[in-house]
C-alpha positions as CSV (number, residue, x, y, z in Angstrom):
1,X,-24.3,25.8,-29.5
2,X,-22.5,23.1,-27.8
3,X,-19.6,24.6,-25.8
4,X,-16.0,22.2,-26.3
5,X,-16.2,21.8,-22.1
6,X,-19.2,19.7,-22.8
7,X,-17.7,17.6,-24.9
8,X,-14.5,17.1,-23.2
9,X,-14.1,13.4,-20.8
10,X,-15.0,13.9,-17.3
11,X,-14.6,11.8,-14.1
12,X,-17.0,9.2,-13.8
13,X,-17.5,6.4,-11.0
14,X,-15.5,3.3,-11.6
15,X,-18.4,1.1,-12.1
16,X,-19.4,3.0,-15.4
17,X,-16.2,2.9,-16.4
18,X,-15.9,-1.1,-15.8
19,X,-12.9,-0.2,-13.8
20,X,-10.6,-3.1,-12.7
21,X,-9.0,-2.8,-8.9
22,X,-5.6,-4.5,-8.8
23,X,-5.0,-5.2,-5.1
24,X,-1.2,-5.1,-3.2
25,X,-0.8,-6.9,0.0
26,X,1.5,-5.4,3.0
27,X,4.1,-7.3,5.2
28,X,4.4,-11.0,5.5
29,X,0.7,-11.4,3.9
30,X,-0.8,-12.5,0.3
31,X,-3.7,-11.9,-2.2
32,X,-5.8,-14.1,0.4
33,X,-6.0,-11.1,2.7
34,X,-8.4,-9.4,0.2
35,X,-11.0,-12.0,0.2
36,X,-13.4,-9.7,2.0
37,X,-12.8,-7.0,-0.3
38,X,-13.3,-8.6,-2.9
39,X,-16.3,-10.6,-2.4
40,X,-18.1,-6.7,-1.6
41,X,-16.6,-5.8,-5.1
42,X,-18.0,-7.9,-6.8
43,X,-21.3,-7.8,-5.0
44,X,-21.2,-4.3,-7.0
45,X,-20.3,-4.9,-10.4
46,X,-16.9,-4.6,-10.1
47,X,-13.4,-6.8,-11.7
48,X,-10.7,-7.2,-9.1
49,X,-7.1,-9.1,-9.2
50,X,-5.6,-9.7,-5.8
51,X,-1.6,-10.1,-6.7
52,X,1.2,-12.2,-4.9
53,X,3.8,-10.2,-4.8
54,X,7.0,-12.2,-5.8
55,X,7.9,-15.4,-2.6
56,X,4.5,-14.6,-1.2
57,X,1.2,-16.6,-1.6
58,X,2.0,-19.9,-2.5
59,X,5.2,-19.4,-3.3
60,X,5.9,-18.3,0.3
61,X,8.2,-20.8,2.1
62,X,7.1,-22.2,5.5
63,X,10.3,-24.4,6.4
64,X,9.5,-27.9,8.6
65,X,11.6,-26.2,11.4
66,X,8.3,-23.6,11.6
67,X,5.6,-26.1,12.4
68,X,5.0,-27.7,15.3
69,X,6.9,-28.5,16.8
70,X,8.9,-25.5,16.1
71,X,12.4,-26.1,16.1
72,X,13.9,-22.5,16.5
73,X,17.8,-22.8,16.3
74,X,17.3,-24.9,12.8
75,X,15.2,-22.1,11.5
76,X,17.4,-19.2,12.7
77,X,19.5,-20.5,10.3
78,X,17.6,-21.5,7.2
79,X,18.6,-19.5,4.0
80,X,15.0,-17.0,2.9
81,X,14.4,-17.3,-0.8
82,X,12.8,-13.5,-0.2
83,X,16.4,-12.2,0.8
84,X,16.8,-11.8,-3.1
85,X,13.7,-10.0,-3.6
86,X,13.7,-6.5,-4.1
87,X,11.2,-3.5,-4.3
88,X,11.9,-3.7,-8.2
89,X,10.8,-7.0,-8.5
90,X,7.7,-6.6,-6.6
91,X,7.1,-3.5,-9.3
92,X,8.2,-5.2,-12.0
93,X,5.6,-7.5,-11.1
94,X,2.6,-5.4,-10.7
95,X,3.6,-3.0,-13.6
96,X,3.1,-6.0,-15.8
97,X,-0.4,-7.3,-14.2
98,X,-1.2,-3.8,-15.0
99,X,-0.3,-3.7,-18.7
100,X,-2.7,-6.5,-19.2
101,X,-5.4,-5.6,-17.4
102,X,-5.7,-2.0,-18.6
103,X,-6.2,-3.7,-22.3
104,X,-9.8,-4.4,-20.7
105,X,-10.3,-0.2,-19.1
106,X,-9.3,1.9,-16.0
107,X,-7.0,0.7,-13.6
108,X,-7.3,1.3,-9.8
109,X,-3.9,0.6,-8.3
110,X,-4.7,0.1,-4.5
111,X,-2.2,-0.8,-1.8
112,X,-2.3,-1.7,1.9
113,X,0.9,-1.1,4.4
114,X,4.0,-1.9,2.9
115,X,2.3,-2.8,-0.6
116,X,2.2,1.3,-0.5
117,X,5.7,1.4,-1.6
118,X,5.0,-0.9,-4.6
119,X,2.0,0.9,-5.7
120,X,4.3,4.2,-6.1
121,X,7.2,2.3,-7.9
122,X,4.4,1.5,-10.4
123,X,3.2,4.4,-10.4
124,X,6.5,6.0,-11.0
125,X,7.0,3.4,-13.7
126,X,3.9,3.8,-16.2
127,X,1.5,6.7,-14.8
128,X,-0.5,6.6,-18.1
129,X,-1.9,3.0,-17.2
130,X,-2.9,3.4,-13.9
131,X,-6.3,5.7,-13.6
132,X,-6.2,5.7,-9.7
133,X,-3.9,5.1,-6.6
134,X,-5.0,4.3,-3.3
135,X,-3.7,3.6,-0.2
136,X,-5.3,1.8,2.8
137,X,-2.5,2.8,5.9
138,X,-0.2,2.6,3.1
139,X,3.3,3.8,2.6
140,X,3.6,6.4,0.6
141,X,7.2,7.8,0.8
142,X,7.9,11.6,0.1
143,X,10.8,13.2,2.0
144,X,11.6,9.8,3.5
145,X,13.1,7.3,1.3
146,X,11.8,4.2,2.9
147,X,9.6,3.1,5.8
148,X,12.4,2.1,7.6
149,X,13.4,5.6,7.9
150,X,10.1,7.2,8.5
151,X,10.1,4.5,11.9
152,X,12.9,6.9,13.3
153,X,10.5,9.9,13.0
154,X,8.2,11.4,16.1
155,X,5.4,10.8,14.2
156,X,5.7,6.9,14.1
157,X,5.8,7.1,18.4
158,X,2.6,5.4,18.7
159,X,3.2,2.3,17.1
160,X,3.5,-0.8,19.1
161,X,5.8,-2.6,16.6
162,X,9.1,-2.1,18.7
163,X,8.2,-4.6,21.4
164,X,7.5,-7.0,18.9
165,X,11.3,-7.5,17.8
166,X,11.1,-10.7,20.7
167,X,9.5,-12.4,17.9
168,X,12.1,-12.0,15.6
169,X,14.0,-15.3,14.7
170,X,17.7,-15.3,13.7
171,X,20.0,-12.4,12.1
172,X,18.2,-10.3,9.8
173,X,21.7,-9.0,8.7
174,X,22.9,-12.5,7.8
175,X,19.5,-13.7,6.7
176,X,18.6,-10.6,4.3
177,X,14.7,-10.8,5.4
178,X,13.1,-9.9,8.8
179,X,11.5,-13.2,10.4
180,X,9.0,-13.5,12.3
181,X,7.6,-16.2,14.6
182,X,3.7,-15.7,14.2
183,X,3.4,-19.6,15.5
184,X,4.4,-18.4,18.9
185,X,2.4,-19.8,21.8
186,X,3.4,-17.0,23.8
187,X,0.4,-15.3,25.5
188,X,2.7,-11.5,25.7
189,X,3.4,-11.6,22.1
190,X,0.1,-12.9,20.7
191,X,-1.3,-9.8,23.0
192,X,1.1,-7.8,21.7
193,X,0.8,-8.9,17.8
194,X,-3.3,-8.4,18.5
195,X,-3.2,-5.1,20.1
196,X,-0.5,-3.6,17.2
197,X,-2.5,-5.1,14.1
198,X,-6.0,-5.8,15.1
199,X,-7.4,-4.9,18.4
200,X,-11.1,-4.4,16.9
201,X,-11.2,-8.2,16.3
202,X,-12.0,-10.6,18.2
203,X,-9.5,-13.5,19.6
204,X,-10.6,-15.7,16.5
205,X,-10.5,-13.3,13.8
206,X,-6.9,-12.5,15.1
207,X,-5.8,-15.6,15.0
208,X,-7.3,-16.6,11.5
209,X,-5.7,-13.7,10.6
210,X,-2.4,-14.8,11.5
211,X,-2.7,-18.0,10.1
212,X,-2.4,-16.6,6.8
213,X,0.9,-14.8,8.0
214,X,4.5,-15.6,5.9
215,X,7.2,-15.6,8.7
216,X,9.6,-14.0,6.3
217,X,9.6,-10.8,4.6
218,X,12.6,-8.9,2.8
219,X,14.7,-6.5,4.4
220,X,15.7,-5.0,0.6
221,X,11.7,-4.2,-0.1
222,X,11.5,-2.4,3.2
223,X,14.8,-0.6,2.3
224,X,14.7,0.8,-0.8
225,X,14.4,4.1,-2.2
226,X,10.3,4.3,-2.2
227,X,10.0,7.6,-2.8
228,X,7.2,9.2,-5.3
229,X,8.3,11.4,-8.1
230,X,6.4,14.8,-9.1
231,X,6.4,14.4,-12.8
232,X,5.0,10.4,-12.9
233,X,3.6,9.3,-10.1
234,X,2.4,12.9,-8.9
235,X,0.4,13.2,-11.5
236,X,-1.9,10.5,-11.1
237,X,-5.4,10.6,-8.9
238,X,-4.6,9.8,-5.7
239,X,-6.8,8.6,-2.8
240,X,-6.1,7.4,1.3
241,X,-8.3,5.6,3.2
242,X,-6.6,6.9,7.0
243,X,-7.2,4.1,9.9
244,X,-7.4,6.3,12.8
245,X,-6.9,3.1,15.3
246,X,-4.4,1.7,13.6
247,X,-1.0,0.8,16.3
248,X,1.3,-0.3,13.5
249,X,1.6,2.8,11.6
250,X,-0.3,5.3,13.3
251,X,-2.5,8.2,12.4
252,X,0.3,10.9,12.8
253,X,2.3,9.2,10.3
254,X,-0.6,8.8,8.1
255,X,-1.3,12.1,8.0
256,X,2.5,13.3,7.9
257,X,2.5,11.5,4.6
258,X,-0.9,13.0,3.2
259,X,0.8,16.1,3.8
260,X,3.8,15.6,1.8
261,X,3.0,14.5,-1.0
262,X,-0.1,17.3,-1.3
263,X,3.1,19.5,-0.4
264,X,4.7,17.8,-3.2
265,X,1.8,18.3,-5.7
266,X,-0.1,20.3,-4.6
267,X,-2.4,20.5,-7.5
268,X,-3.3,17.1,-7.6
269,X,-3.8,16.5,-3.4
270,X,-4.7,13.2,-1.9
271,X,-8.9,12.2,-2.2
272,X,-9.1,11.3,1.6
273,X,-11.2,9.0,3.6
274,X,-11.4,7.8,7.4
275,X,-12.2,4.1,8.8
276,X,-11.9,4.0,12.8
277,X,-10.4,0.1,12.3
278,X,-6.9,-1.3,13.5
279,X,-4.2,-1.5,10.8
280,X,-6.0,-4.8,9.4
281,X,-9.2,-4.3,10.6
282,X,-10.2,-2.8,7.7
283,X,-10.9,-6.4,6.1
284,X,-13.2,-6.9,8.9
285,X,-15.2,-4.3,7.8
286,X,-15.4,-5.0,4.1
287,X,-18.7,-3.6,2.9
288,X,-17.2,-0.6,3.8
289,X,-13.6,-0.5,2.1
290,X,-15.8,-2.0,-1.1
291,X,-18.2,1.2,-0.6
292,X,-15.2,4.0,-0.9
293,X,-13.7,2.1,-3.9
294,X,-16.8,2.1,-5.5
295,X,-17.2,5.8,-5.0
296,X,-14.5,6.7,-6.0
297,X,-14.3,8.6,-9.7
298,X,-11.6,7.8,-12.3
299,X,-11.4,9.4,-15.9
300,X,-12.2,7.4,-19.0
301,X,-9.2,5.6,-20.9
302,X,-7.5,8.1,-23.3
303,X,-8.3,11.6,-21.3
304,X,-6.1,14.1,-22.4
305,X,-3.0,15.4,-20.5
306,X,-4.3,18.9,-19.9
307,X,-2.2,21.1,-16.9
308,X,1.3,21.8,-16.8
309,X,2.8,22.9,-13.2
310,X,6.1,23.2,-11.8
311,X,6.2,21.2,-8.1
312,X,9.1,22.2,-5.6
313,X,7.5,21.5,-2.6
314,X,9.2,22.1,0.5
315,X,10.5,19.0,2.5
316,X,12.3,18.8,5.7
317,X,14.2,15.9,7.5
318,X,15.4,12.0,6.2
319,X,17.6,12.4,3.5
320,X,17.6,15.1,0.1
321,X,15.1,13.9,-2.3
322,X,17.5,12.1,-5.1
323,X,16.7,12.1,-9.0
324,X,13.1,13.4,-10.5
325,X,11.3,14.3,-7.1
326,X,11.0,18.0,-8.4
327,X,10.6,19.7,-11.8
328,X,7.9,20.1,-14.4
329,X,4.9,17.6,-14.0
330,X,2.4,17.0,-15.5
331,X,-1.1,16.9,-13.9
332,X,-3.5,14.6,-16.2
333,X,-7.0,13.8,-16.3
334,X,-8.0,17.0,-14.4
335,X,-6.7,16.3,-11.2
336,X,-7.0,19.7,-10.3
337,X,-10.4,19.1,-9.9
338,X,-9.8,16.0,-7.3
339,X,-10.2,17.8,-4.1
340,X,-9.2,16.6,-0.7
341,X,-11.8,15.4,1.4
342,X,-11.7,14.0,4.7
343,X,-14.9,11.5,5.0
């Protein structure tokens, strides 16, 4: 006799599944940064769309007064088109790439840095499209609302951003987007810039690297509420590649933010995996990234919803958790099963 287990969907790896990876940027960057990754991808069977986030790619705005020569007083004062984007947008965005590409199977959400924050506002928006989350050194807000906040915290100590404000151009208050000079001939900063973002790269890949850098990025995306919630996002298979060299947003706050959110669901914890690359660096070791997404195990379109738990996690520091954080969620496709691993 056939028992109803054996009949019921399981897990399987994406490739069998013809999973599709939809790929989020971070800061000041575009769907060119994925290149690497996805030339690996589909070197093993596998559909991937790299998105432009809304003002980035080539809709990003590189002003006359930033080329060379730079004139810096003009551009301190030209208006950012991105000071009207907002984290909503960005998630608007994605949520609808989404929508059409689930009609064709199994959607693996992945985000890098700050395109963290995005991949949880989707999530939070329509967790029954999106099979998998992960996050490469991405934000993945719990107790704090926003990355902005989590910089005040002990755990973000090691980062060598702070030095980096000399390459700021102009008010950010007045100009509603941070803006950075990532022309600058300056041997410090470029030093500095390589050492925060990419110090396992040589002085070519660096720069290359930078030359596919936006100058502006908005301070409304880095601001707003980014937190996940129990009963949507929680309940979706979750996975975080940790970059234990990384000088932008270091290891401790990496694994400060595993933490919470396994605190915060703690029957559906993080699927976790370990690079030793720079914050960036990861796309110099493509094969690699390509190898853990193709590993990775998603559950067929139309699994059933299945466990019932009530999450309260306990959180300390930033600011009270506002709206659906806690309460009855739902975890689906057997996520009880997704244990944590550290690879």
């Amino acid at each position: 006799m056939t028992s109803a287990s054996s009949n019921s969907p399981r897990p399987r790896r994406a490739r069998e599944v013809k999973a599709t990876f939809v790929l989020v940027h971070g800061v000041c960057t575009s769907s060119l940064m994925w290149a690497p990754v996805q030339r690996e991808l589909a070197l093993l069977g596998h559909r991937s769309f790299a998105v432009d986030l809304p003002g980035h790619g080539f809709d990003a705005q590189y002003p006359t007064a930033y080329q060379a020569p730079q004139d810096l007083d003009a551009w301190a004062a030209e208006p950012s088109k991105l000071a009207q984007v907002t984290l909503q947008d960005n998630i608007d965005m994605v949520v609808d790439v989404v929508r059409r590409v689930a009609e064709h199977g199994p959607v693996v959400l992945v985000g890098a840095s700050l395109g963290g924050t995005t991949i949880t506002g989707v999530g939070n928006a329509i967790p029954d499209l999106v099979n998998r989350l992960v996050y490469v050194s991405g934000w993945s807000c719990v107790q704090c609302a926003n990355p902005i906040e989590y910089m005040q915290e002990p755990e973000f100590g090691d980062s060598l951003l702070a030095p980096l404000a000399a390459l700021n151009v102009g008010d950010p208050a007045e100009l509603g987007v941070g803006r950075a000079n990532y022309r600058t001939a300056d041997p410090v900063m470029l030093a500095g810039l390589k050492a925060s973002m990419m110090a396992d790269g040589t002085d070519e890949q660096f720069r290359a690297f930078l030359n596919i850098l936006q100058p502006d990025e908005s301070l409304a995306v880095m601001m707003a509420d980014a937190r996940g919630h129990a009963d949507t996002w929680g309940t979706i298979a979750r996975t975080y590649i940790r970059l234990t060299d990384d000088r932008s947003l270091p290891v401790a706050m990496q694994d400060r933010l595993i933490a919470e959110a396994d605190a915060l669901t703690p029957d559906n914890p993080y699927d976790v995996h370990t690079l030793a690359t720079s914050h960036v660096g990861f796309l110099l070791k493509p094969a690699e990234v390509a190898g853990i997404l193709d590993r990775l195990t998603v559950w067929p379109p139309n699994a059933p919803t299945t466990v019932h738990r009530l999450y309260g996690g306990q959180r300390a520091g930033c600011a009270p958790r506002r709206g659906n954080g806690t309460g009855t969620g739902t975890v689906r496709r057997g996520s009880r099963s997704m244990r944590r691993q550290r690879r």
